[in-house]
C-alpha positions as CSV (number, residue, x, y, z in Angstrom):
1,X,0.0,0.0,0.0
2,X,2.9,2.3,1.1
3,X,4.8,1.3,-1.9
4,X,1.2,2.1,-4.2
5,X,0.8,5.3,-2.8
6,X,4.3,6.6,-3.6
7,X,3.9,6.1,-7.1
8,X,0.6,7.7,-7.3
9,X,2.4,10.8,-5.1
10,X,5.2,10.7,-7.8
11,X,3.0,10.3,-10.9
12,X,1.3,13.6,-9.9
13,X,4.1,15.5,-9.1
14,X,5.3,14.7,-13.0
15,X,1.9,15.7,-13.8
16,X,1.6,19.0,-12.0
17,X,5.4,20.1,-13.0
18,X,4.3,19.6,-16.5
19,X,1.7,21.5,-16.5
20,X,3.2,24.2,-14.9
21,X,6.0,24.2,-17.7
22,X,3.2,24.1,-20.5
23,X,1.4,27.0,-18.9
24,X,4.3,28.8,-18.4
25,X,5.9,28.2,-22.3
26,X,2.4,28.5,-23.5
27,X,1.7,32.3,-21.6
28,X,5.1,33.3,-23.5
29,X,3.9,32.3,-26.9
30,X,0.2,33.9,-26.2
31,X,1.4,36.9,-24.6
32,X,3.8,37.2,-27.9
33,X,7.4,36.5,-25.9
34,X,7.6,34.4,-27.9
35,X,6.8,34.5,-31.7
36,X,5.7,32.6,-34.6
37,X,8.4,30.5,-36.2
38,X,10.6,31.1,-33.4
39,X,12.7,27.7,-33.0
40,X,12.2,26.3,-29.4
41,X,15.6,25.1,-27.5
42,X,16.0,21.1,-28.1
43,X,14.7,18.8,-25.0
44,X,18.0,18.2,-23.4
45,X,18.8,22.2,-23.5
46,X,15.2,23.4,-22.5
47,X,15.0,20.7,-19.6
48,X,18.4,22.4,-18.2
49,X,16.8,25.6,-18.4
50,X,13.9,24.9,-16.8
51,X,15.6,22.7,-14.2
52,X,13.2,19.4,-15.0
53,X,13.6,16.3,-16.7
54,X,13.5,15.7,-20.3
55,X,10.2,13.4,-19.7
56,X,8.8,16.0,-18.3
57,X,10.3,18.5,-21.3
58,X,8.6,16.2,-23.7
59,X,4.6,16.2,-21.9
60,X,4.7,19.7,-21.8
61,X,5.6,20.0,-25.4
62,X,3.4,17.7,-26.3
63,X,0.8,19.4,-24.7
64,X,1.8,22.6,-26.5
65,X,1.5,20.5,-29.8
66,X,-1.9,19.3,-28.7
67,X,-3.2,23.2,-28.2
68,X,-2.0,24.4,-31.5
69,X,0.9,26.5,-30.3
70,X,3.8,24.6,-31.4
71,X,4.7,21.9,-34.6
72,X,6.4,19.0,-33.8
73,X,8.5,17.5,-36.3
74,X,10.6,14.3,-36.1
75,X,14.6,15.2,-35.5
76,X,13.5,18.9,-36.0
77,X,13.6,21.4,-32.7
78,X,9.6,22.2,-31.8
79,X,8.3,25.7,-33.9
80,X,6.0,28.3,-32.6
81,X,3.0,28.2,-35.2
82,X,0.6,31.3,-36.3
83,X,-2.2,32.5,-34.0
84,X,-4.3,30.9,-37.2
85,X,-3.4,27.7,-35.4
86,X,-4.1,27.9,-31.7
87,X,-7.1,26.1,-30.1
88,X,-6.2,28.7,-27.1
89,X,-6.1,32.1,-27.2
90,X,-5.6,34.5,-24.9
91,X,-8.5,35.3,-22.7
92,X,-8.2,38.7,-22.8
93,X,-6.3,41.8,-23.9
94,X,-3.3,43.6,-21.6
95,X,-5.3,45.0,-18.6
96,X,-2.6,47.6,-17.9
97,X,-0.8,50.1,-20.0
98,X,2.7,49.6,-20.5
99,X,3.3,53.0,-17.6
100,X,1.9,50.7,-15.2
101,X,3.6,47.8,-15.8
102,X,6.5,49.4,-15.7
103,X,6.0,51.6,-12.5
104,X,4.6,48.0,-10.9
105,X,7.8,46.1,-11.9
106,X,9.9,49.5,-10.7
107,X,8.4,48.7,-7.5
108,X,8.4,45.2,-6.9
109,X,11.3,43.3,-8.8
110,X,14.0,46.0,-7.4
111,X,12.5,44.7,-3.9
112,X,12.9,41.2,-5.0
113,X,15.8,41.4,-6.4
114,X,17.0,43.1,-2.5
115,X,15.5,40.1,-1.0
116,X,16.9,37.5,-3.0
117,X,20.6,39.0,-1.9
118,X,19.2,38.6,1.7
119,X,17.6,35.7,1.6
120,X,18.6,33.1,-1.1
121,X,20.4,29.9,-0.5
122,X,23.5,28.7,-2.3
123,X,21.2,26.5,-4.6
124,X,19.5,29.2,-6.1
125,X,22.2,31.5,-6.3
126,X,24.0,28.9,-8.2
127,X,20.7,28.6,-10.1
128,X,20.9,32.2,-11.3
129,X,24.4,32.2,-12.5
130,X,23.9,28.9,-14.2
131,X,20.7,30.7,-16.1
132,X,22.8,33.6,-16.8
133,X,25.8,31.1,-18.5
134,X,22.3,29.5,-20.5
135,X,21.8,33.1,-21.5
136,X,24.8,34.0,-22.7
137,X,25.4,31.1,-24.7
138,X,21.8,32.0,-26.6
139,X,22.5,35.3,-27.7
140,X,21.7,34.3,-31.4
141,X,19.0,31.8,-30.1
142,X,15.9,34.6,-29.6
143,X,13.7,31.4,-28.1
144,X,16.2,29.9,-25.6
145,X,17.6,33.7,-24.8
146,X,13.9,34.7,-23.5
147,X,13.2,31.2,-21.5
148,X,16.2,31.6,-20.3
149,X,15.3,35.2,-19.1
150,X,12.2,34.5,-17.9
151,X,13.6,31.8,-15.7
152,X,16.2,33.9,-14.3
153,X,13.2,36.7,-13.5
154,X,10.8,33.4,-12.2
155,X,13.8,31.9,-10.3
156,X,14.6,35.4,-8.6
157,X,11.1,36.4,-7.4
158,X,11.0,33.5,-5.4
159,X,14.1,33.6,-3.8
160,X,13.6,36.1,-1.7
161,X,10.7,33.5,-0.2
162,X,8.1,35.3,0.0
163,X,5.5,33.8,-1.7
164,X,2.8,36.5,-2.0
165,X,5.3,38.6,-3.8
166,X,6.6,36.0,-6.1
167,X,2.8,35.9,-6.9
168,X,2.5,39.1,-7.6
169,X,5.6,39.5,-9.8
170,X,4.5,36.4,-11.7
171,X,1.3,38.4,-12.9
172,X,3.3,41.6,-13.7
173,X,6.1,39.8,-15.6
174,X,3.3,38.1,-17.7
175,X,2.0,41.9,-18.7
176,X,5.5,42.8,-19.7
177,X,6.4,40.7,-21.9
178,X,5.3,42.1,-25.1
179,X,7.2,45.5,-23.7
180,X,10.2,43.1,-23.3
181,X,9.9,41.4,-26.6
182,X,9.9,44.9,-28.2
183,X,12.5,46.1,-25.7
184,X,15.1,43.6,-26.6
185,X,14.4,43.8,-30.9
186,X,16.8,46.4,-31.3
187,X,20.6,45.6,-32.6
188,X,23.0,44.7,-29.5
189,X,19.6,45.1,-26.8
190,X,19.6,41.0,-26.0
191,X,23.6,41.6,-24.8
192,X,22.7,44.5,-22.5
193,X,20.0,42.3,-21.2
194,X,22.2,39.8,-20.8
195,X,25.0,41.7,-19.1
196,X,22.5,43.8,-16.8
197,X,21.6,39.7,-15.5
198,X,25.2,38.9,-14.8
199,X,25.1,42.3,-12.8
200,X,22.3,41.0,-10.5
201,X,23.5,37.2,-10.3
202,X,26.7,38.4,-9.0
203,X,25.3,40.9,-6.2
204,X,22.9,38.6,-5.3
205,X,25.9,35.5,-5.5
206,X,27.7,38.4,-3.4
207,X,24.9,38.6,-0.7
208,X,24.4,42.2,-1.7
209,X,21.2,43.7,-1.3
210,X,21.9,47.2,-2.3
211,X,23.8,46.3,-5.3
212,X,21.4,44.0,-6.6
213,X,18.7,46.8,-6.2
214,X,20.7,48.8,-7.9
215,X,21.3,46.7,-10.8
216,X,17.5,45.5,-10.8
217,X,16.6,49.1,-11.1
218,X,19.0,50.1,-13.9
219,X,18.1,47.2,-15.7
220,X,14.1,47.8,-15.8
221,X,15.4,51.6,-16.7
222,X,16.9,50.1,-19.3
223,X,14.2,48.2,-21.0
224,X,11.8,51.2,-19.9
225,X,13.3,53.6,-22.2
226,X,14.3,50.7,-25.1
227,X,10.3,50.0,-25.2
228,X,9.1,53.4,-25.3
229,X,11.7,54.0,-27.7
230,X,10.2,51.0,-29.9
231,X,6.7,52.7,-29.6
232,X,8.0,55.9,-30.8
233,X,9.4,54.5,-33.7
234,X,6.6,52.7,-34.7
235,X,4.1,55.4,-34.3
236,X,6.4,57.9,-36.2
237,X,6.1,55.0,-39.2
């Protein structure tokens, strides 16, 4: 009986990490993070970024498959498909304006950001360089760069273990990322990005709260003025 009841405990935990990891690739490609015909990471890769297994890796893109979101093709890496494809859509248009999601990250991922310097254990801060190295390395990858960013921001709001704020900062990082998408389009914008991540990694890896503020703040700045820049452009067009 003992023996029965682990597997059943086991089998849904597989189940309930996958679907987490299909609702959390799936919000990227609905909320436009990610984009048609972008070329998701291989299983191996995307299981390392995502910290899972490659089983699990496999459900969830299955499951993506199964919703119209992504085309599976044998020895090929899995491809975002047109919204002329999805079986889901989003549910509703962006609730906020992009002044408000900004303001509301401003405030609550530079706190996080403090916390996770304060608070975070040596796994997780090991965690955060290792997303940052993933990163790096996906520079001319668009679709691994942004899960690999959007693990880094998951894996820092709930360092910090609080788990009403990592809530909250789940919600506002799920408004933002069409401002991010448009933020990081412009020539050389995925290495800032990338360098403003190292920044926080190492003054949280440091236990430095202040610094990791700092470099919280000055990234947000950053991809602040990069979107609104973007939204200029476009409108001047």
């Amino acid at each position: 009986m003992r023996d029965s009841l682990a597997l059943l405990q086991s089998a849904v935990s597989k189940r309930t990490m996958r679907e987490q990891i299909t609702d959390r690739l799936a919000g990227m490609i609905l909320s436009g993070l990610l984009r048609p015909d972008d070329v998701l990471p291989g299983e191996r890769d995307l299981a390392a970024q995502l910290d899972v297994s490659r089983e699990t890796v496999r459900g969830a893109i299955q499951a993506l498959a199964a919703r119209g979101l992504v085309e599976v093709a044998q020895g090929a890496r899995s491809r975002v498909l047109p919204a002329a494809s999805w079986f889901a859509r989003p549910a509703v248009a962006a609730r906020y304006t992009p002044e408000e999601v900004h303001g509301a990250r401003m405030v609550l991922e530079v706190e996080a950001a403090r916390e996770a310097a304060r608070h975070a254990g040596a796994q997780i801060r090991a965690r955060l360089l290792a997303l940052v190295e993933a990163q790096g390395r996906a520079l001319d990858d668009a679709a691994a760069f942004h899960i690999a960013g959007s693990e880094f921001h998951a894996t820092l709001q709930r360092a910090g273990g609080n788990r009403l704020l990592a809530a909250l900062l789940a919600e506002v990082h799920g408004q933002s990322s069409d401002l991010s998408h448009q933020a990081l389009a412009a020539p050389g914008a995925m290495r800032r990005s990338w360098l403003d991540h190292r920044r926080i990694a190492a003054a949280v890896d440091a236990r430095d709260p202040e610094a990791a503020a700092e470099a919280m703040r000055l990234h947000l700045d950053r991809i602040g003025r990069a979107a609104r820049h973007n939204t200029r452009s476009r409108t001047a067009a």
